[in-house]
DSSP file (Angstrom, degrees, kcal/mol; ACC not computed):
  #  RESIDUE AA STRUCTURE BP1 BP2  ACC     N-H-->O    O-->H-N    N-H-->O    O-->H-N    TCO  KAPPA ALPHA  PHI   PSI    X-CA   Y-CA   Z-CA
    1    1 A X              0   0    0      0, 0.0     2,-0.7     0, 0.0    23,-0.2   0.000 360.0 360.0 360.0 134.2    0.0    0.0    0.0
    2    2 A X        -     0   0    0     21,-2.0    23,-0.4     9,-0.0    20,-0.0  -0.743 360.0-162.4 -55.0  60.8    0.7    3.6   -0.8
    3    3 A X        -     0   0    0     -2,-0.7     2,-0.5    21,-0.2    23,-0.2  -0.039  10.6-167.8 -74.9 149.1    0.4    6.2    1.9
    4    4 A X  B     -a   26   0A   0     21,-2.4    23,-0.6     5,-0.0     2,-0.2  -0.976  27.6-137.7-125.8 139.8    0.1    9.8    1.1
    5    5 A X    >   -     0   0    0     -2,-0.5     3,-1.4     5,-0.2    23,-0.1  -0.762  41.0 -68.8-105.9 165.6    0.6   11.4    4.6
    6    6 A X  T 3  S+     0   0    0     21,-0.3    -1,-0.1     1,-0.3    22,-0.1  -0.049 118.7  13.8 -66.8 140.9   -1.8   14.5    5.6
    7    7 A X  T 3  S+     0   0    0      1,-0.3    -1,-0.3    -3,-0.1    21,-0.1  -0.309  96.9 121.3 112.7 -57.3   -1.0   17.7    3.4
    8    8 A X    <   -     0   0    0     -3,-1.4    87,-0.4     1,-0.1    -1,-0.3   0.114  64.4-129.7 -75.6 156.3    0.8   16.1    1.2
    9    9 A X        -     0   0    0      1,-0.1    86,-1.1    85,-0.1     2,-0.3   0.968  55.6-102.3 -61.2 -52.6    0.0   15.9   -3.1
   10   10 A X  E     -B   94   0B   0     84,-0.2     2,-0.3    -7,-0.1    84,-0.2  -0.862  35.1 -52.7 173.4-154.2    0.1   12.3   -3.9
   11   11 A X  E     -B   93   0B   0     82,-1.5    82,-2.4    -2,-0.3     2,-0.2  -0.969  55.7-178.3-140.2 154.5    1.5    9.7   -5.1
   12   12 A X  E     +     0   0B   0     -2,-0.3    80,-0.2    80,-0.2    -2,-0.0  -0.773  52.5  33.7-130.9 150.0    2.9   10.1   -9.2
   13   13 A X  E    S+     0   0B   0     -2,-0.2     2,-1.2     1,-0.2    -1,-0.2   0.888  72.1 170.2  81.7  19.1    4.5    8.0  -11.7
   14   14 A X  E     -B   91   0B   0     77,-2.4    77,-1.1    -3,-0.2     2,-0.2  -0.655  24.8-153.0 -52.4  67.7    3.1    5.0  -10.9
   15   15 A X  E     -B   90   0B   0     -2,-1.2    75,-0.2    75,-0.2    74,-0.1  -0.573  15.4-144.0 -92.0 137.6    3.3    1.7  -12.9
   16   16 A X        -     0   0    0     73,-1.4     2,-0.5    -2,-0.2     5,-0.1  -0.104  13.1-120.6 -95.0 165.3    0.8   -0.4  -12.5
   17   17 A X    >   -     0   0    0      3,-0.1     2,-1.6    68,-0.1     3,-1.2  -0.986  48.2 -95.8 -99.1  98.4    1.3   -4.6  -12.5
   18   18 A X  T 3  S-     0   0    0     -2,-0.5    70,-0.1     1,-0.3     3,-0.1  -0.046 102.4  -5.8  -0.4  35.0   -0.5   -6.0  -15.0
   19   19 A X  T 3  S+     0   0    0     -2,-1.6     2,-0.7    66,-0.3    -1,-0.3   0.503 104.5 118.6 126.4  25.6   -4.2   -7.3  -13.2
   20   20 A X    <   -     0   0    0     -3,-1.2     2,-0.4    65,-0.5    63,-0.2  -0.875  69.0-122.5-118.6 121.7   -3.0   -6.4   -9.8
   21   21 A X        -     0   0    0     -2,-0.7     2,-0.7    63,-0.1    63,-0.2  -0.464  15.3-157.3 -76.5 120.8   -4.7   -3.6   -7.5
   22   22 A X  E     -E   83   0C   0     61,-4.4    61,-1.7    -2,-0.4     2,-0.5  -0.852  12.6-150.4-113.5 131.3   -2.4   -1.1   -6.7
   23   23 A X  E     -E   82   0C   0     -2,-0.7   -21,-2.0    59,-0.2     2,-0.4  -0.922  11.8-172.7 -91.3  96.5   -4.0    0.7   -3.1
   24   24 A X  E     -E   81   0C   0     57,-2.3    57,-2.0    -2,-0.5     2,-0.5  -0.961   8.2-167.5 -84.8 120.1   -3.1    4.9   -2.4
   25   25 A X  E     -E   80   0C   0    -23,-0.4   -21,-2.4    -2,-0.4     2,-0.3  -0.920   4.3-158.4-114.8 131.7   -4.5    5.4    1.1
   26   26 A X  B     -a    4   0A   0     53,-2.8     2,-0.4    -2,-0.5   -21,-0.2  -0.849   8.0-153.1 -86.1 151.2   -4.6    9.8    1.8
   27   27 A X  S    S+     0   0    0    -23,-0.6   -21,-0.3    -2,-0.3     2,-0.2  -0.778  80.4  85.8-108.5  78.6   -4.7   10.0    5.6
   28   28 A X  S    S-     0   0    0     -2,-0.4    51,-2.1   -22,-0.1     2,-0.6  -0.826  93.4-122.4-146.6 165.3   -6.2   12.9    4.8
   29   29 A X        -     0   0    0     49,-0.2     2,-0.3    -2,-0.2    46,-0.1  -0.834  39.1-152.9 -91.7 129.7  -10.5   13.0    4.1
   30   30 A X        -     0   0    0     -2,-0.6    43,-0.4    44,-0.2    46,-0.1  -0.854  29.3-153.8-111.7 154.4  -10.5   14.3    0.5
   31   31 A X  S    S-     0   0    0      1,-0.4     2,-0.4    -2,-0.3    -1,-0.1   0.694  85.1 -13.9 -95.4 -28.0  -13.5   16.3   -1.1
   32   32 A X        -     0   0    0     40,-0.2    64,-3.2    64,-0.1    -1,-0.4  -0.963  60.0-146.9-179.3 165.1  -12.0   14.8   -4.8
   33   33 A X  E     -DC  71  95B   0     38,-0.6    38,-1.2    -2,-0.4     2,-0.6  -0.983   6.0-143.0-147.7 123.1   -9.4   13.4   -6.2
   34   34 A X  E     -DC  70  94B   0     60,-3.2    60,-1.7    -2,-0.3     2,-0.4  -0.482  18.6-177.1-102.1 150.2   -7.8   13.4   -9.6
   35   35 A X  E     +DC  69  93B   0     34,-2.7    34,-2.7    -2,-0.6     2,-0.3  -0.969   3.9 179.5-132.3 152.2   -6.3   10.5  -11.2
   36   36 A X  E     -DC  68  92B   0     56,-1.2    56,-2.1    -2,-0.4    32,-0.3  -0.961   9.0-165.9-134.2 111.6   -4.6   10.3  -14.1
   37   37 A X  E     - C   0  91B   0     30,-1.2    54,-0.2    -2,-0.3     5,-0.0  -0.850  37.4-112.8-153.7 170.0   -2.8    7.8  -16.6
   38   38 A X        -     0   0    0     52,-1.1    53,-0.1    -2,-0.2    -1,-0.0   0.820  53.6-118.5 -94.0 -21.9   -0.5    7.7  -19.5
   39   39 A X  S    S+     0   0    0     51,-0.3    26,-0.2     2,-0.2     3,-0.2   0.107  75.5 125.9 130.4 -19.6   -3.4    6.2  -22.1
   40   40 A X  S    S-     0   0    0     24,-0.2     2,-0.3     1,-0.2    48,-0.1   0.506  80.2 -19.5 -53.4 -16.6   -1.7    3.2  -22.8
   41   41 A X  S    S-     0   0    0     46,-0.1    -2,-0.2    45,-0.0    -1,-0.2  -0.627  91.3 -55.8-177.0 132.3   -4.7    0.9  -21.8
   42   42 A X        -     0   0    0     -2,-0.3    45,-0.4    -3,-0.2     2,-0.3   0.243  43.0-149.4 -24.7 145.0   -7.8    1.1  -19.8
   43   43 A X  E     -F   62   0C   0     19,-3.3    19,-2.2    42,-0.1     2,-0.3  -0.900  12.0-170.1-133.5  86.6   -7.8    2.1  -16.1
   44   44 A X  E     +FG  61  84C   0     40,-2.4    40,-2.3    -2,-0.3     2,-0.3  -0.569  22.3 135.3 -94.0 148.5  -10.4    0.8  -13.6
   45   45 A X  E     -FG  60  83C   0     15,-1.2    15,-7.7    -2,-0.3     2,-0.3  -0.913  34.9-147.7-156.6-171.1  -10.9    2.0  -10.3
   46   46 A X  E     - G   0  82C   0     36,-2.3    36,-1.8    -2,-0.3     6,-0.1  -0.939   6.1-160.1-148.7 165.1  -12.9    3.3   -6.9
   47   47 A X  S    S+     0   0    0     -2,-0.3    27,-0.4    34,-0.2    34,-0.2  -0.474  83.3  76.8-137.1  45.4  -12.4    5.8   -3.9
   48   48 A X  S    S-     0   0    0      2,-0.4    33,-0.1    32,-0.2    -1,-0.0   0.027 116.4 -98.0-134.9  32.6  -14.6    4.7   -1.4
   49   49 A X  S    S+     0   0    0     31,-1.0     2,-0.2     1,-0.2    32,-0.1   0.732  81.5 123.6  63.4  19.8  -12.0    1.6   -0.5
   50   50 A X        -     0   0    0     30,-0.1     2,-0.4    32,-0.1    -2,-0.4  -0.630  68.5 -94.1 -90.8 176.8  -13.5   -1.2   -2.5
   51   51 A X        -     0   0    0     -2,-0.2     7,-0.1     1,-0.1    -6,-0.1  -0.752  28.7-143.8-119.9 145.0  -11.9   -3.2   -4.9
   52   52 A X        -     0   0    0     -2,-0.4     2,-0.3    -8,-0.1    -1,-0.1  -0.149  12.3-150.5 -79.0 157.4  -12.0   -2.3   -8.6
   53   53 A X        -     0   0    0      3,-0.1     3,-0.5    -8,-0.1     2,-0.4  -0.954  31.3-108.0-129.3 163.7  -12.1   -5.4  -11.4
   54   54 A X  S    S+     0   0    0     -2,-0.3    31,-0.1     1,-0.3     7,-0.1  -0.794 110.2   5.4-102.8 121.6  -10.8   -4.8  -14.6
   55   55 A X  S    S+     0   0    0     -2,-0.4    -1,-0.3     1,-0.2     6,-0.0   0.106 104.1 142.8 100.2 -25.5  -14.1   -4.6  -17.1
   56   56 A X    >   -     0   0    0     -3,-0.5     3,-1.9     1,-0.1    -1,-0.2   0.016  59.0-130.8-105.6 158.8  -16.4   -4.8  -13.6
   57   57 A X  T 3  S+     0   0    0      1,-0.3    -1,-0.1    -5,-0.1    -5,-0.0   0.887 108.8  51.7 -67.1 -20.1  -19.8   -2.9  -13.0
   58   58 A X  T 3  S+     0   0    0     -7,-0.1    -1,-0.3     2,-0.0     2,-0.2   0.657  95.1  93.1 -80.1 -18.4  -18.7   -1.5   -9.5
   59   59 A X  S <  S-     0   0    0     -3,-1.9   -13,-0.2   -13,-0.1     2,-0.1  -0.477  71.3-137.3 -93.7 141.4  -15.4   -0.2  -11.1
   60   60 A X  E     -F   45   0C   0    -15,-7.7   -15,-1.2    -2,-0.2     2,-0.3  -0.462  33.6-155.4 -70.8 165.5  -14.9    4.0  -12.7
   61   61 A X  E     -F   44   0C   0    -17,-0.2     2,-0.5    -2,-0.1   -17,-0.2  -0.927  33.3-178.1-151.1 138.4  -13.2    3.7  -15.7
   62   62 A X  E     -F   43   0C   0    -19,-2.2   -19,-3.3    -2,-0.3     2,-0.2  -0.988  30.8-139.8-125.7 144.1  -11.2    5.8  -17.6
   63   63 A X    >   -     0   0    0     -2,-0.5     3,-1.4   -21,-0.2    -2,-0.1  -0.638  28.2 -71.2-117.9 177.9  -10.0    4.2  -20.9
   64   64 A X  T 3  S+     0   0    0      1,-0.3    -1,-0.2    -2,-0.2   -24,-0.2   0.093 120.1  22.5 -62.8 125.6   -7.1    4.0  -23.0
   65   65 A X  T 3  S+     0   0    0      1,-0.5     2,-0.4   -26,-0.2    -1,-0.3   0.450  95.8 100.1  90.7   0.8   -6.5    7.2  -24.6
   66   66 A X    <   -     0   0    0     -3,-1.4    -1,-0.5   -27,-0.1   -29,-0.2  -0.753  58.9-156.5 -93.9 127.0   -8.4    9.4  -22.1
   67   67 A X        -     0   0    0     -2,-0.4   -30,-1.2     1,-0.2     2,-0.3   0.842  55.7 -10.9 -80.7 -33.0   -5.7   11.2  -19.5
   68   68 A X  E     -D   36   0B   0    -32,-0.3    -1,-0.2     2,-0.0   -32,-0.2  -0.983  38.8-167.8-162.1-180.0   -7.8   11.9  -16.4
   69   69 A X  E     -D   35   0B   0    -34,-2.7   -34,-2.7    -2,-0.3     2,-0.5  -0.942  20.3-127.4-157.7 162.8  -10.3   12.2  -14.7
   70   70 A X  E     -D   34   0B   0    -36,-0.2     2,-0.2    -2,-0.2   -36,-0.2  -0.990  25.7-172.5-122.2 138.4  -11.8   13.9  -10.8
   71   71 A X  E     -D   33   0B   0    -38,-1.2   -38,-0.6    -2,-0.5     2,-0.3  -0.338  18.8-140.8 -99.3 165.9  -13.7   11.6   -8.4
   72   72 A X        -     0   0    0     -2,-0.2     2,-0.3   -40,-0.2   -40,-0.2  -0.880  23.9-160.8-146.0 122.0  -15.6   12.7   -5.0
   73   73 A X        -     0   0    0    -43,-0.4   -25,-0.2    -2,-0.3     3,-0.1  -0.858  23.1 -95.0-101.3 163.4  -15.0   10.1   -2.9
   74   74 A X        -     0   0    0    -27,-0.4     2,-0.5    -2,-0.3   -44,-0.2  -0.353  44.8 -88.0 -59.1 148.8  -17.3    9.7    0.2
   75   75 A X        +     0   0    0    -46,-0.1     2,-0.2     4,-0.1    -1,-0.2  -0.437  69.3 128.1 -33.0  88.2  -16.7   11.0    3.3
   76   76 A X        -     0   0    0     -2,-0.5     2,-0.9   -46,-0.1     3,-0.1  -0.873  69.5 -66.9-147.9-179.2  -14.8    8.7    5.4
   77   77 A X  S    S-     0   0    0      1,-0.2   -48,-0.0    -2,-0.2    -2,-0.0  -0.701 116.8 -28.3 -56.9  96.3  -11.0    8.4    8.2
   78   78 A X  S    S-     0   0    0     -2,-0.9     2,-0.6     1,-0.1    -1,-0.2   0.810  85.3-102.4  53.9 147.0   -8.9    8.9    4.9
   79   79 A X        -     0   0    0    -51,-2.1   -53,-2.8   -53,-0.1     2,-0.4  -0.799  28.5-147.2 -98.9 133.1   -9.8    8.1    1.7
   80   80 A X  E     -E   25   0C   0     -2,-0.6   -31,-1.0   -55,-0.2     2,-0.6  -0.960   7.9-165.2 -98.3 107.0   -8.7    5.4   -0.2
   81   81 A X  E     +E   24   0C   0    -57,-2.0   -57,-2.3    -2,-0.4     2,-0.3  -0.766   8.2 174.3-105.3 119.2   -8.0    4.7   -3.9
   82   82 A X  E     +EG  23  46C   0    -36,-1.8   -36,-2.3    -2,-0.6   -59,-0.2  -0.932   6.9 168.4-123.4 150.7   -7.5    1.4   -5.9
   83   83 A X  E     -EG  22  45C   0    -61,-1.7   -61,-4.4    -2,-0.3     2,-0.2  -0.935   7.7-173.6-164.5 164.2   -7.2    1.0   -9.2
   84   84 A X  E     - G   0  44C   0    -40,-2.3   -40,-2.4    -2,-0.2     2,-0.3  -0.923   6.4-157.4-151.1 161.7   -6.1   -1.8  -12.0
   85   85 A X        -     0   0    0    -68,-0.3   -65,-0.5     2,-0.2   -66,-0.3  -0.976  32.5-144.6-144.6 129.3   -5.4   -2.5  -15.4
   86   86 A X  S    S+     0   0    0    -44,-0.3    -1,-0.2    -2,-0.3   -43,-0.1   0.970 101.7  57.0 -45.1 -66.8   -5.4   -5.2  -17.5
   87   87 A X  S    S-     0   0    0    -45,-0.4    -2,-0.2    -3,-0.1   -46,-0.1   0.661  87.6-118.8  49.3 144.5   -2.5   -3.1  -18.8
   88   88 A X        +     0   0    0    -71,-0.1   -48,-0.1   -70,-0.1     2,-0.1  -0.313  52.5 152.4-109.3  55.4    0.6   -1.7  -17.3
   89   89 A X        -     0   0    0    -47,-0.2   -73,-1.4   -48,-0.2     2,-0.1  -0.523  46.7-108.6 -96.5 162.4    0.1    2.1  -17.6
   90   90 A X  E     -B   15   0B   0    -75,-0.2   -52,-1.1    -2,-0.1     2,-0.3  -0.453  38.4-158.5 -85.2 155.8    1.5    4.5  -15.6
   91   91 A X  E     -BC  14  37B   0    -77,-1.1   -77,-2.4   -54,-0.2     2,-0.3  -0.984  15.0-153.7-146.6-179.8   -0.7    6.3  -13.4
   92   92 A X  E     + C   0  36B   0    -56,-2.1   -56,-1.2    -2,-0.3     2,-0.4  -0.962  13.6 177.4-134.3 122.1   -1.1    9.6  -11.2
   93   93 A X  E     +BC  11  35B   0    -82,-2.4   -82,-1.5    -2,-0.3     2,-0.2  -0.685  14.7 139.0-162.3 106.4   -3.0   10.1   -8.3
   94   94 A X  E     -BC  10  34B   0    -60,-1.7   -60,-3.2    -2,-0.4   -84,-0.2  -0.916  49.0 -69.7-150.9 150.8   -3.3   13.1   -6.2
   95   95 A X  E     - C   0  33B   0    -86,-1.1   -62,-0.2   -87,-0.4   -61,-0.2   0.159  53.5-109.7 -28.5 146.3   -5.6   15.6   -4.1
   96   96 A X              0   0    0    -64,-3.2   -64,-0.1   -63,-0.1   -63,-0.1  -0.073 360.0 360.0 -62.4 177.4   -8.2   17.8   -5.9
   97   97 A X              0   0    0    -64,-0.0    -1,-0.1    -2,-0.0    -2,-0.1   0.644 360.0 360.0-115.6 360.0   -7.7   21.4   -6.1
């Protein structure tokens, strides 16, 4: 797991593991959150701390050839972000502004 400690931007430059859920936990509660990726293949994910499936109905997506996107995650003790890829794109994933 990834921690982003309170205050801080994020966490950047990511590469993802092919089918693997890579976890960024903020210990901060965040009002939104932008994520980001290099385009190279669809990018599923969530911010309320479930876990995303690559293709799955529960999961955001942004796909291959899109760059971002901003979430609102719910209100909770730090917010959490997973996301996966069939894929290995890079990805970016930091406080709103």
């Amino acid at each position: 797991m990834a921690d982003v400690a309170a205050g801080r931007v994020g966490k950047h430059a990511q590469t993802l593991v092919a089918n693997t859920v890579l976890s960024v936990t903020f210990n901060d509660d965040l009002d939104s959150v932008e994520i980001a990726h290099d385009g190279t293949a669809d990018l599923y994910l969530t911010v309320d701390g479930s876990t995303p499936v690559v293709g799955g109905d529960g999961s955001w997506c942004i796909p291959a050839g899109f760059g971002a996107d901003t979430f609102y995650p719910p209100t909770a003790d730090g917010t959490v972000v997973k996301v996966i890829s069939a894929g290995t794109p890079k990805v970016w994933i930091q406080r709103g502004h």
